[in-house]
N, C-alpha and C positions, 0 to 999 in steps of 0.2 A: 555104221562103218563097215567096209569090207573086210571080213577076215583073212589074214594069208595062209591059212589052211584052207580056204578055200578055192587059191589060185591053180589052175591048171600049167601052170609055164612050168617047163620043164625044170627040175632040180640043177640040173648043172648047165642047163641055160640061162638062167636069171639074170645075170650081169651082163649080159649080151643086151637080152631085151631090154634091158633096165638104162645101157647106151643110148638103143632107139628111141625108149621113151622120152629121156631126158634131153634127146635133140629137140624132136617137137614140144619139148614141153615149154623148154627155151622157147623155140619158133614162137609157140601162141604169144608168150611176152612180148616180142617184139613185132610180132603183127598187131598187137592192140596200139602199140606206139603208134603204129604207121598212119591204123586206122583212124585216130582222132588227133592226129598229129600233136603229143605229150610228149612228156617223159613217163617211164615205169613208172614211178610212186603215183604220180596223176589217172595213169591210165589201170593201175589196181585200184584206185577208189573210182573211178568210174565205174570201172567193172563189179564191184559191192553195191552201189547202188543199184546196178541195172540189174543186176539178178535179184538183189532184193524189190525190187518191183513188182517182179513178175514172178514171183515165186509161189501165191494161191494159183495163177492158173497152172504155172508147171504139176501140183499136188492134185490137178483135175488131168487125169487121162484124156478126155472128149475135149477139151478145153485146148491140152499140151498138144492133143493131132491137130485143131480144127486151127491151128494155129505154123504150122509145118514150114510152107513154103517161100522162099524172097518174101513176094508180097502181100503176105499174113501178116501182116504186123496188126499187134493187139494197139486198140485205142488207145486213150492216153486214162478217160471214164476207168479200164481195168488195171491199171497201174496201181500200184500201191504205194504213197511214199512213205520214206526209212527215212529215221532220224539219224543223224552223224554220229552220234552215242552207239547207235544198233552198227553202223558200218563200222565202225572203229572197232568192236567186239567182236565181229565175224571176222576182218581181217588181222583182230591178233595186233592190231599197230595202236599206237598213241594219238588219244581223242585231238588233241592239240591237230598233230600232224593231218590228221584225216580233215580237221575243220576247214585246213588251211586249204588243201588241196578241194575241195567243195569250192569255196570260196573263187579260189582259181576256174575251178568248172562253172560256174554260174557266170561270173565277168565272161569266158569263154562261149555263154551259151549253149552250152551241152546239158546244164542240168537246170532244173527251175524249183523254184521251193514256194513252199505257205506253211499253213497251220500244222499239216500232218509229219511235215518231213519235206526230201525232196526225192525228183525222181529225173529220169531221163524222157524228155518227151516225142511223142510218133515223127515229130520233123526231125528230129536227131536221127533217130533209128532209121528213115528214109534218105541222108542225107549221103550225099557221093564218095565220102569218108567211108562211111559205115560200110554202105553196101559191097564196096570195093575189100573192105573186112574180111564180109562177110564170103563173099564170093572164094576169096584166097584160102580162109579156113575151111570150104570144104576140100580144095582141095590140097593144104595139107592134109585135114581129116582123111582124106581119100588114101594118100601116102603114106601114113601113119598106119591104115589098116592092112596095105600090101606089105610093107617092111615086117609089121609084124609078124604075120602069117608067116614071111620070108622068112625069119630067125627063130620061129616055131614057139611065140610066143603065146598066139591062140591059134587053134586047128581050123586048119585053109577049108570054104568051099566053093563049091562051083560058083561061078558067077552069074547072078541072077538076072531076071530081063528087068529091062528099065523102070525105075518103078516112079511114084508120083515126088516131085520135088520135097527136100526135105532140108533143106539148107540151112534155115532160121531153127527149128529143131536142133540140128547138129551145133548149130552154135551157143545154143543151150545149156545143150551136154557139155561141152568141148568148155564155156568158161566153170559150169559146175566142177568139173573133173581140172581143172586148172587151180580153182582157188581152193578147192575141199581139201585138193592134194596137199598145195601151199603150205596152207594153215596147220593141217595135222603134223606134217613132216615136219614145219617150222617150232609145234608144239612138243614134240616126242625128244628133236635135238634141243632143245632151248635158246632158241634162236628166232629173231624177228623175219617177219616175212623176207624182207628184203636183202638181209645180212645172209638167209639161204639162196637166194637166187643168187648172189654175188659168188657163191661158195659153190653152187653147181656149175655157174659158166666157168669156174676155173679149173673146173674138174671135166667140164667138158672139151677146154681148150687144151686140157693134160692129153686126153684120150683121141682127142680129132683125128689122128693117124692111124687110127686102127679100121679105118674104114678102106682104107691104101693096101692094107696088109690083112688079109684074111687069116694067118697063118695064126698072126697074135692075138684075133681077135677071138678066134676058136681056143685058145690056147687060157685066156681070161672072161669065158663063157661062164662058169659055173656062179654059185653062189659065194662063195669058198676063195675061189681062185681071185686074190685082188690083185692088182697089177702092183709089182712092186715101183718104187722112186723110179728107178732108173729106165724104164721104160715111160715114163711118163717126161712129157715136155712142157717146160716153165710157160706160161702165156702172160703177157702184159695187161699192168692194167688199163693201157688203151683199147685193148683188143676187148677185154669184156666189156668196157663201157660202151663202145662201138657195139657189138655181138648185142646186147639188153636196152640198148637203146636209153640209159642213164649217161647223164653228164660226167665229164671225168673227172670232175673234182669231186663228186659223190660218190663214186665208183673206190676212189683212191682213200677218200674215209675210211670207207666200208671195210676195202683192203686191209688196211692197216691194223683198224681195231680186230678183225680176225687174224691177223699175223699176231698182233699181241696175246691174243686169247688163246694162240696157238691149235687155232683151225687152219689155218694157213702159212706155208712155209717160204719164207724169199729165198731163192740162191744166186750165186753168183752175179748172172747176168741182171739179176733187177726185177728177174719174170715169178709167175707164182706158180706153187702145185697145193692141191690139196693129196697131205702125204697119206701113205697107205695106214701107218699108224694109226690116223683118223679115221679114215674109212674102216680100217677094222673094229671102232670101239663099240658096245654093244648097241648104246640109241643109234648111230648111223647102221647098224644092221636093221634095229627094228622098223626106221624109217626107210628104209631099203625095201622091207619086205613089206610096209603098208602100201607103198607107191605103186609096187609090181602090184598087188591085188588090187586098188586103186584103176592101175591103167587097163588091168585083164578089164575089170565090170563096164570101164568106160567103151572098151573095143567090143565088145560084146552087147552094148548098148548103142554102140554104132551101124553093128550088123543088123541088128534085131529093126531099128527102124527102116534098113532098108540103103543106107549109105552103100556104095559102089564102091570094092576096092582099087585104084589108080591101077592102071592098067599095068602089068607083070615088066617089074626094075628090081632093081638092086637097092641096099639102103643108102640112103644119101652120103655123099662125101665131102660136101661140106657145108657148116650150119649159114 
């Protein structure tokens, strides 16, 4: 696990960065929807699967490079399959729930099983879904790494000459650094996988406007500095089930049982915040500052392989 002593982000930038992060982190969620045409809960366990597949070669360097490009794709021979037991334990969710959505994947054709488990197979991972995926994740991944540097989350450098494709690689990374985040931050608040993404898009949908307003967003840069209620703006629960790509009557569950839990506040209008109170309680800081060290290794692991930062913008302005 990444230590946050070991982050380099600036002390009284973190919360800035920690905006950008949580835009694209959002993003990746809802690009994996796109890409296998789900919903979230289906397209996390997809995603447990297919990284547990391929996770001996990723522990082999020679293996993880010779494997890099679009159309590297490892055999079907080096796949591993994972049993629904091992997925449901990596992703933190109930064995029931994870069965079911297999089950849904398999009638779909995305996942195939036998004796050892199951896994995702080489016509999947080729398939116009996917690669259309994939294509789009580098380049948020690309966005992800300029925005960064832009809010001085990791130190900018020159921009390197073209180097050999690394796409399938980054997507790797990009779901590793998606689900590890997930899970630990869903582990630290006590909270299921899912019940925190609900709880980020609404904290995402509170803070959207500060992307419009430079002033404010410098002003709620630091670690420290959390934005109080009143600058923050209620978002519905259509808007996040829209935004994650969840149905809205799952979405409005979800809501609900953290409005009772008192992670999530309704006012007036009907819309949600996630209030600062929460955000200030100790595990939402801890898990604050695992994410920040989290996203540093992850950009830093994007560089090192050779990822291009998206050519010189601003951060996004809207998810």
């Amino acid at each position: 696990m990444f230590q946050p002593t070991q982050m380099a982000i600036s002390a009284d930038r973190r919360r800035m960065a920690l905006r950008v992060a949580g835009y694209y982190f959002l993003q990746t969620a809802t690009l994996v929807t796109r890409a296998i045409d789900e919903d979230l809960l289906t397209a996390l366990v997809f995603l447990g699967v297919s990284r547990a597949n391929v996770r001996p070669l990723k522990e082999d360097p020679a293996q993880d490079a010779a494997f890099a490009g679009a159309g590297d794709v490892p055999p079907d021979e080096m796949r591993r399959p994972v049993s629904v037991y091992a997925v449901a334990k990596d992703l933190r969710l109930p064995y029931e729930t994870v069965r079911r959505h297999v089950v849904k994947l398999r009638e779909a054709g995305m996942v195939e099983a036998g004796p050892g488990g199951v896994w995702v197979p080489n016509r999947v991972h080729l398939s116009p879904g996917l690669l259309s995926g994939m294509a789009e994740n580098w380049e948020v991944a690309r966005r992800f790494l300029r925005d960064a540097i832009t809010v001085g989350a990791i130190p900018g450098k020159a921009p390197a000459p073209a180097g050999p494709d690394v796409s399938r690689r980054t997507v790797r990374l990009s779901i590793d650094y998606f689900l590890d985040s997930l899970t630990e931050m869903a582990g630290i608040v006590g909270l299921d996988a899912l019940s925190l993404l609900v709880g980020m898009a609404v904290a995402r949908g509170n803070m959207q406007h500060f992307a419009q307003d430079r002033e404010t967003a410098e002003t709620y840069a630091g670690i420290d500095a959390i934005p109080p209620d009143a600058v923050r703006r209620p978002v519905s629960v259509y808007a996040v089930s829209k935004g994650l790509g969840l149905p809205y009557e799952t979405t409005r569950r979800y809501a609900r049982r953290l409005t009772k839990e008192g992670w999530l506040e309704r006012k007036a209008d009907g819309g949600l915040i996630l209030p600062a109170e929460v955000i200030g309680r100790p595990e939402l800081l801890q898990a604050a500052l695992q994410f920040a060290g989290a996203t540093y290794a992850y950009l830093l692991r994007l560089a090192e392989i050779g990822l291009p930062p998206a050519d010189e913008g601003v951060v996004p302005r809207r998810p």
